[in-house]
C-alpha positions in Angstrom: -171.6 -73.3 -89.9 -169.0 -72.3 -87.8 -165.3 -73.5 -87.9 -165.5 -74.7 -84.5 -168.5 -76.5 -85.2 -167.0 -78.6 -88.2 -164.0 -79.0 -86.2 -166.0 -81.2 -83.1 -167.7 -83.1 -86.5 -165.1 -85.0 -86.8 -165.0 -88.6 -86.4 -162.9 -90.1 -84.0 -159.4 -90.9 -84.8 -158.7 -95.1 -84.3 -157.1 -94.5 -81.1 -160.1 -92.7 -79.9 -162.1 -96.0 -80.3 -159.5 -98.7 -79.9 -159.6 -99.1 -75.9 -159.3 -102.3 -74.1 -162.1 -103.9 -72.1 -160.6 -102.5 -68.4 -161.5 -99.3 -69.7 -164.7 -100.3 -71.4 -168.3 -99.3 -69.4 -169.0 -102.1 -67.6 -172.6 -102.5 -69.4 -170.1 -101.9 -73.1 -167.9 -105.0 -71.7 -168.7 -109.0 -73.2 -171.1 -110.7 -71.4 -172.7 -107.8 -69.5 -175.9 -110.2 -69.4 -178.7 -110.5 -72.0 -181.6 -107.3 -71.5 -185.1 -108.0 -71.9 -185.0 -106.2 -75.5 -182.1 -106.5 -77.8 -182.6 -102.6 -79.1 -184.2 -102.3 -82.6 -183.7 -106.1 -82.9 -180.7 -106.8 -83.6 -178.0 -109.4 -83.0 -175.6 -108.8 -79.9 -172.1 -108.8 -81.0 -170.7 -109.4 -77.4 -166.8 -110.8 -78.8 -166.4 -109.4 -81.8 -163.7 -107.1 -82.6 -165.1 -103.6 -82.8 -164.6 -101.9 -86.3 -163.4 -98.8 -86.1 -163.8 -97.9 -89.3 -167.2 -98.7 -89.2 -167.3 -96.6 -86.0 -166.2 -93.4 -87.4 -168.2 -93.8 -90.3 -171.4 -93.9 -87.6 -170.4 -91.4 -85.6 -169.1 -89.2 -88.3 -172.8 -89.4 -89.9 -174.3 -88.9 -87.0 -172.5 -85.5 -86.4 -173.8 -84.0 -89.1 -176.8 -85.1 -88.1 -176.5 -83.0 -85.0 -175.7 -79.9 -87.3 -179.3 -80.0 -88.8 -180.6 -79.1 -85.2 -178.2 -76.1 -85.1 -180.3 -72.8 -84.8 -183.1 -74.1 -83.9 -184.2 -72.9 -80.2 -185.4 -75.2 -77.6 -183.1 -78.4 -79.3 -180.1 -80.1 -78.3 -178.6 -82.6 -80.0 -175.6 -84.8 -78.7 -173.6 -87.7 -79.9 -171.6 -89.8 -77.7 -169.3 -92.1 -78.3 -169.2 -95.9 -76.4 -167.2 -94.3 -73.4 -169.8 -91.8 -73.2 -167.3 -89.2 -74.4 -168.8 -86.0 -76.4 -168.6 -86.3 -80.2 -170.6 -84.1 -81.1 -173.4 -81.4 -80.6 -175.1 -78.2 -81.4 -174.3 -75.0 -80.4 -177.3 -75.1 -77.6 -174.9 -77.1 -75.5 -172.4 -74.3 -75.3 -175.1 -71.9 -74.4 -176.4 -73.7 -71.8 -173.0 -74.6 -70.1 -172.4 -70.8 -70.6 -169.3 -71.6 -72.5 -168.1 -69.7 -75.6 -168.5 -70.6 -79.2 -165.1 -71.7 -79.7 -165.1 -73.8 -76.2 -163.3 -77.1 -77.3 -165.5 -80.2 -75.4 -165.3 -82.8 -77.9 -163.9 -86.1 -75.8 -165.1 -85.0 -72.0 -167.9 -86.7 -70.3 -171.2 -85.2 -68.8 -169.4 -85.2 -65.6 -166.9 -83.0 -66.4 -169.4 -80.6 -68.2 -172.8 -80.2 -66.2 -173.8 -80.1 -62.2 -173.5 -83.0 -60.2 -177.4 -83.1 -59.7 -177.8 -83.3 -63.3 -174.7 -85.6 -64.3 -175.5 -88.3 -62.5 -179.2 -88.6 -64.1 -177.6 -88.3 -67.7 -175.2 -90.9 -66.8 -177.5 -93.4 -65.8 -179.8 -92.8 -68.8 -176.4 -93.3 -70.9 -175.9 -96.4 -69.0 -179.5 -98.1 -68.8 -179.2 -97.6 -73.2 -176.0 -98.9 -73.4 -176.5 -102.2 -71.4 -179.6 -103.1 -73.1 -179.0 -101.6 -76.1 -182.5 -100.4 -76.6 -183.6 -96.7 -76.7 -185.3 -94.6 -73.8 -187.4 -92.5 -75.3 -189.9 -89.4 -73.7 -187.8 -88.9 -70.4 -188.9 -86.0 -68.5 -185.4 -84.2 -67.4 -184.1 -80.9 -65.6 -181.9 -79.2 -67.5 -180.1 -76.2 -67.6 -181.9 -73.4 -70.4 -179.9 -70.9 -72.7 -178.6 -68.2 -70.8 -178.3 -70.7 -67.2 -181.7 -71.0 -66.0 -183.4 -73.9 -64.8 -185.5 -75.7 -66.4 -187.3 -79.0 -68.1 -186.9 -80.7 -71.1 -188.2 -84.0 -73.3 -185.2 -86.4 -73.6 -184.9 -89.1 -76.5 -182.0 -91.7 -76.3 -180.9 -94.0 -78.8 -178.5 -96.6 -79.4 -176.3 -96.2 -82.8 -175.4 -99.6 -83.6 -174.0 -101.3 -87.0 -176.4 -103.6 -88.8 -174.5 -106.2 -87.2 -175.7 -105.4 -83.9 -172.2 -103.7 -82.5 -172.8 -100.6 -80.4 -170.5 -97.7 -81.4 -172.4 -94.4 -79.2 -175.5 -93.0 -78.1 -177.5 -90.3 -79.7 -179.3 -88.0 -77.3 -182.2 -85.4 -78.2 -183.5 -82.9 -76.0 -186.4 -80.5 -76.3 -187.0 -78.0 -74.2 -190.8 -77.7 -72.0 -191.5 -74.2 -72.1 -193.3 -72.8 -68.6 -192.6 -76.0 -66.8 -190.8 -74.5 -63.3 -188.9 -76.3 -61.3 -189.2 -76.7 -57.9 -188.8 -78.7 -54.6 -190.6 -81.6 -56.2 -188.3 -81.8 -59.4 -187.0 -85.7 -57.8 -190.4 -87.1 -57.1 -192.0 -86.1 -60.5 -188.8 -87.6 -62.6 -189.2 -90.9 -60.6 -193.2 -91.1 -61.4 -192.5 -90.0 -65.1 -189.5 -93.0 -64.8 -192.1 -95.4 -63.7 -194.3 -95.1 -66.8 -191.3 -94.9 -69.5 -188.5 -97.5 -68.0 -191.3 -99.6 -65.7 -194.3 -99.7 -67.6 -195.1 -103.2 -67.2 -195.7 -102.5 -63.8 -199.3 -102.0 -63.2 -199.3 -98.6 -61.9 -202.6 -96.8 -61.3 -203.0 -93.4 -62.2 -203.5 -92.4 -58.1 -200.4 -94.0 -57.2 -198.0 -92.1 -59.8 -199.8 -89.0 -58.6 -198.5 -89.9 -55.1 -195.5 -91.1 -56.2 -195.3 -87.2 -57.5 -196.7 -85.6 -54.8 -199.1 -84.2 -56.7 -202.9 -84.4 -56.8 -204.7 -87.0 -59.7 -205.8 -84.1 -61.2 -202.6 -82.1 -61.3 -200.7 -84.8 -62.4 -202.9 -86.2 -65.5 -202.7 -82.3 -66.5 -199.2 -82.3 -66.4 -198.6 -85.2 -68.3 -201.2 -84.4 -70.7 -199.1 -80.8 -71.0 -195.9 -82.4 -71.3 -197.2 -85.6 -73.4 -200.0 -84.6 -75.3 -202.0 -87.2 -74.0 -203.5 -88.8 -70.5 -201.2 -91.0 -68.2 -203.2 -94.5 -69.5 -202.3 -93.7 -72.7 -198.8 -92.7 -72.4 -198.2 -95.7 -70.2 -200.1 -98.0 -73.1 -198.4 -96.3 -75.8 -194.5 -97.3 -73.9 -195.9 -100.8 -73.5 -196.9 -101.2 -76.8 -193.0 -100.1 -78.0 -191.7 -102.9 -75.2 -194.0 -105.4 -77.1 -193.0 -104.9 -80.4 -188.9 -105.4 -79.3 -190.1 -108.4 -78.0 -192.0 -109.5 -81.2 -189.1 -108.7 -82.9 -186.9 -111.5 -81.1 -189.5 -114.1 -82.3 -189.4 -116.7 -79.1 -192.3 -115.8 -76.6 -195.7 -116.3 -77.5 -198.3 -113.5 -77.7 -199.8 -114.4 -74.8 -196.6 -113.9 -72.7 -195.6 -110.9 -74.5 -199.3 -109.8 -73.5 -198.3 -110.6 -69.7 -194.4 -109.0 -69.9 -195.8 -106.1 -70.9 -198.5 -105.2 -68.7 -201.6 -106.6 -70.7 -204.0 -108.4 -68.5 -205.0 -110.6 -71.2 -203.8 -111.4 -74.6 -206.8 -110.0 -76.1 -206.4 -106.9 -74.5 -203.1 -106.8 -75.6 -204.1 -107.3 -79.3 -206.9 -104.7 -79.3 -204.8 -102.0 -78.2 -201.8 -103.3 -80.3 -204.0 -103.2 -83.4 -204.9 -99.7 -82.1 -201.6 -97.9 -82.1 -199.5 -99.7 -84.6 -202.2 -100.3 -87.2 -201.9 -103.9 -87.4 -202.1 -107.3 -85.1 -199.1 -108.5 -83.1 -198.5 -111.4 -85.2 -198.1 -109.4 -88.6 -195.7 -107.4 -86.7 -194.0 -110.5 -86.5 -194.5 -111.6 -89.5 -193.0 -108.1 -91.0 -190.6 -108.2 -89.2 -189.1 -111.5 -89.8 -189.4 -110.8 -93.6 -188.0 -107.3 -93.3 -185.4 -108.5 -91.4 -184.1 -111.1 -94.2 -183.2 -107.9 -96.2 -179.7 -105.8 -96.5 -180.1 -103.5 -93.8 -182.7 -104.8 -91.5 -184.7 -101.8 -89.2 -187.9 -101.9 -87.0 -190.7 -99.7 -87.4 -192.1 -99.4 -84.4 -194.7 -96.2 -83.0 -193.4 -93.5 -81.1 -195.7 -91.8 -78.3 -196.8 -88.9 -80.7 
């Protein structure tokens, strides 16, 4: 690993992370208003004094997480801080920025770094994460490629929060789509792609996320199935499957207006394809959950898309 590279490892010093609220996010500031999922199910800590031990000790780990994805092609791996400020990444960042190896970035913001085009989608996505504190998973983004071309990639966001439910950064994965162009349609296919990860309550049929691509039915199914691995029905059930089980995790709707929040017609529906993707029935979600959380280090299981 290169000097360089150890050097942006490093956690942030207590001034980094000391900041008053004025120069918080707004969605990072105390009483930003209560999401509809409390991230992996854990507490809010809204007036609590962040630690910043604890802090460093987070986002110190999760640098060297980032150095595991170093070398490998078609990966980038970022770890922001609460301010959105870069704490760490891989070199793939540097290559795509067209920057050299050495190029010191640790502390700016993905303003400062890529197009405006692109910036401003990243910054929402930071921003949707980190005022309800729940991961956005499978977003379909443009991004710049190694070497400055233009093209798409897979985006994972996450939350990194203490076991006491304070938020201390995001951590962002990216894979590259290989072969996917780009073209004049890049906005309309992110917002129909939006509409099944971040609106998937929503009952959207399968013809009106096709026009809400401008592309045909068949195009677009082929597409997601390409990108996905799997038809738009399923990746929408699969997302409102994850939406359930944050709500099972809170433990104060009942099943059948979980069924309804999330999209379900019917509570039986919403069991059947519960039982189908997770393994198990709503309630012994619950019940797991409630038991599991009891313990040292409480921490959902919950299915990913794949």
């Amino acid at each position: 690993m290169q000097e360089s590279m150890r050097a942006l490892c490093r956690p942030p010093t207590r001034a980094d992370v000391e900041r008053p609220d004025a120069e918080r996010p707004a969605a990072d500031r105390p009483g930003a208003g209560k999401p509809w999922c409390e991230g992996p199910g854990l507490p809010r800590v809204e007036d609590a004094r962040v630690d910043a031990a604890t802090e460093q000790a987070l986002l110190f780990g999760a640098a060297q997480t980032a150095m595991l994805f170093e070398g490998l092609a078609g990966f980038l791996f970022v770890v922001k801080d609460r301010a959105g400020r870069y704490v760490s990444f891989n070199a793939s960042l540097l290559q795509r920025l067209g920057l050299p190896q050495d190029a010191s970035l640790r502390g700016r913001t993905v303003t400062e770094l890529w197009p405006d085009a692109l910036s401003r989608r990243y910054l929402a996505q930071d921003e949707w994460v980190l005022s309800r504190r729940s991961p956005l998973l499978y977003q379909l983004d443009p991004i710049l490629l190694p070497g400055g071309g233009s093209g798409w990639c897979v985006t994972h966001k996450y939350p990194l929060c203490s076991a006491s439910g304070q938020l201390h950064g995001i951590l962002c994965l990216s894979k590259d789509v290989p072969g996917l162009r780009r073209d004049g349609s890049d906005a309309t296919l992110v917002e129909a792609v939006d509409a099944m990860t971040k609106t998937c309550e929503r009952r959207h049929s399968v013809a009106q996320l096709a026009d809400m691509a401008g592309l045909s039915q068949a195009r677009f199914s082929a597409l997601v199935r390409r990108v996905f691995g799997m038809s738009p029905q399923e990746f929408i059930v699969r997302h409102r499957v994850r939406a359930a089980c944050a709500l099972l995790r809170q433990d104060e709707e009942s099943l059948m207006d979980v069924a309804l929040g999330c999209g379900f017609y019917d509570q039986a529906q919403f069991s059947r394809q519960f039982r189908r993707v997770v393994g198990m029935a709503p309630s012994a979600y619950r019940r797991q959950w409630t038991a599991q959380a009891a313990g040292p280090m409480p921490w959902p299981w919950e299915p990913w898309v794949h």
